[in-house]
C-alpha positions as CSV (number, residue, x, y, z in Angstrom):
1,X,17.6,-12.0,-19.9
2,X,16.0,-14.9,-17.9
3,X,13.6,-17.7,-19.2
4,X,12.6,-18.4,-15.4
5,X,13.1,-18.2,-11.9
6,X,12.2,-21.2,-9.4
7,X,11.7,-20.9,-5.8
8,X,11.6,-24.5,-3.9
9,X,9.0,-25.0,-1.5
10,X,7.9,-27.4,1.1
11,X,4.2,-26.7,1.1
12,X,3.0,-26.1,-2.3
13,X,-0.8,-25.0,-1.4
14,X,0.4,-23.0,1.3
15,X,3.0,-21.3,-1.0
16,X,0.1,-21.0,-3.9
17,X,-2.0,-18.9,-1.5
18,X,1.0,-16.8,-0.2
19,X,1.9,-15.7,-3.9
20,X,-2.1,-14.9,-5.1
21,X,-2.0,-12.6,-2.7
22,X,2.0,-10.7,-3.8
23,X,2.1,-11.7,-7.4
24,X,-0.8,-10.0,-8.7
25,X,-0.3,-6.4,-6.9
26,X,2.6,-6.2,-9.1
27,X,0.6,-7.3,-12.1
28,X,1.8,-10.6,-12.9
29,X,-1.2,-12.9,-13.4
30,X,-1.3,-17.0,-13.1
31,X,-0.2,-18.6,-16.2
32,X,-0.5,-22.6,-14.5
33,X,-1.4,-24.1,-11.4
34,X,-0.9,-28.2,-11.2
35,X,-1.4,-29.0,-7.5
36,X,-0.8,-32.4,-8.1
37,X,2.7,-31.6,-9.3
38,X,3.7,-29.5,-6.7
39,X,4.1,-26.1,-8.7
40,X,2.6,-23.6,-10.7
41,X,3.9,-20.1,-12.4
42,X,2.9,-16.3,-13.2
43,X,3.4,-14.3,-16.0
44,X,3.5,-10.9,-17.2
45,X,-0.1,-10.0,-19.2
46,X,0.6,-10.6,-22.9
47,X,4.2,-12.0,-22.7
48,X,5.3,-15.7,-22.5
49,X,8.9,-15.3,-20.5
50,X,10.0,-14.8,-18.2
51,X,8.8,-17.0,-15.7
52,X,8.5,-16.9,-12.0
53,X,7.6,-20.3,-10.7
54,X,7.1,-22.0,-7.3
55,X,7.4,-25.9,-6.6
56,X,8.7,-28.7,-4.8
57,X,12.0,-29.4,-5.8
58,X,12.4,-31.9,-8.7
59,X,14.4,-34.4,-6.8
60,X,12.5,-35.0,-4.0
61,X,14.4,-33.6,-1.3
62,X,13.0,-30.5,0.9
63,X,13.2,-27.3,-0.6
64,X,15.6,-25.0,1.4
65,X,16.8,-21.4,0.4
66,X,20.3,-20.4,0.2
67,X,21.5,-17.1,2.1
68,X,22.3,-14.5,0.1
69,X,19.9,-16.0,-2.2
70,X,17.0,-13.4,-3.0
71,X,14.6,-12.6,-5.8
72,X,13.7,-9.0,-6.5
73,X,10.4,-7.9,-8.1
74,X,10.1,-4.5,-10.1
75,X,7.6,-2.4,-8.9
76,X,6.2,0.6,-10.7
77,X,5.9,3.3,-7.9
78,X,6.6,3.4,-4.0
79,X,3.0,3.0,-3.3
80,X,3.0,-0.6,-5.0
81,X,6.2,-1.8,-2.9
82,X,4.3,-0.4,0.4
83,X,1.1,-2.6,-0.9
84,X,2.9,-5.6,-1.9
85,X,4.9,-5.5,1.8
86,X,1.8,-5.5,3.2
87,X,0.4,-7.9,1.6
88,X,3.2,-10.4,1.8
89,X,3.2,-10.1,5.8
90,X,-0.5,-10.3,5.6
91,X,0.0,-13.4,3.9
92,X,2.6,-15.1,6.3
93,X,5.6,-13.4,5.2
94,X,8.0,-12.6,7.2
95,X,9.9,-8.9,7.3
96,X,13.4,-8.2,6.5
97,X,13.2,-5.0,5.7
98,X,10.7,-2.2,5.8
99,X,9.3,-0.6,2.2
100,X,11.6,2.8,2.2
101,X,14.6,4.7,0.4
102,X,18.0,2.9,0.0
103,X,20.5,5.4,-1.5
104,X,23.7,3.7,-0.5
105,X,22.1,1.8,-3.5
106,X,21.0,4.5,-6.1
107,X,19.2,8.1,-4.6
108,X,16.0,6.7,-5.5
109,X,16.0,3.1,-5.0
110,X,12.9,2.6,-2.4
111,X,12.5,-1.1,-1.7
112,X,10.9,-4.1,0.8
113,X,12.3,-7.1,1.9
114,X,10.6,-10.0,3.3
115,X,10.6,-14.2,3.0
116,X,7.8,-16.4,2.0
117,X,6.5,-18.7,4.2
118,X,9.8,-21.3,3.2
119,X,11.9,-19.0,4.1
120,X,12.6,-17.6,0.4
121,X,14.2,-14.1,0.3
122,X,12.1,-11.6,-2.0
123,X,12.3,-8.1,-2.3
124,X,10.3,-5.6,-4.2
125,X,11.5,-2.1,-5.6
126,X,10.8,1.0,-7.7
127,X,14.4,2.6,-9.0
128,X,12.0,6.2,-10.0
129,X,11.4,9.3,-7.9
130,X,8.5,9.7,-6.1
């Protein structure tokens, strides 16, 4: 369905080391890193697209995140959204929503909220049973 997702941000190095430490729980690895350009992008292992980047925005201006923006990350069980949650505050995240069950989604939708260090929304979720 999607080519790529960009999220703006401010700081790129500071963004770079907040996503090593999320991206690859969920078992995306690092498909480019050009500090010098202000971005850089993951990957699923053996599959070109889809994209999730990070960068300063292309025109110059500050990066800012829109509400009700968000970016949502498929996670294979409940113990990887925990891990990843974790690992995001640990990371400078911020919370916005403890891992756990939301069934006025779906019975077994278990999902984590949190923002990046700019301020982006993410969340990560597992839509199995336990």
């Amino acid at each position: 369905m999607f080519s790529h997702v960009h999220i703006g941000v401010t700081d790129f190095a500071r963004a770079w080391r907040f996503y090593q430490a999320v991206l690859p729980l969920l078992g995306l690895q690092e498909r480019f890193s050009e500090p010098e350009r202000g971005w850089g992008g993951w990957q699923s292992p053996g599959h070109d697209r889809p994209l999730f980047l990070v960068g300063r925005p292309f025109d110059g201006r500050p990066a800012d995140h829109g509400n009700g923006h968000m970016t949502a990350f498929l996670a294979g069980d409940r113990e990887t959204v925990d891990r990843v949650y974790k690992a995001a505050l640990a990371a400078g995240g911020t919370s916005e929503g403890e891992p756990g069950l939301r069934p006025h989604y779906h019975a077994n939708y278990y999902g984590a909220y949190f923002r990046d260090p700019d301020g982006n929304k993410l969340c990560v979720c597992c839509h199995t049973p336990a």
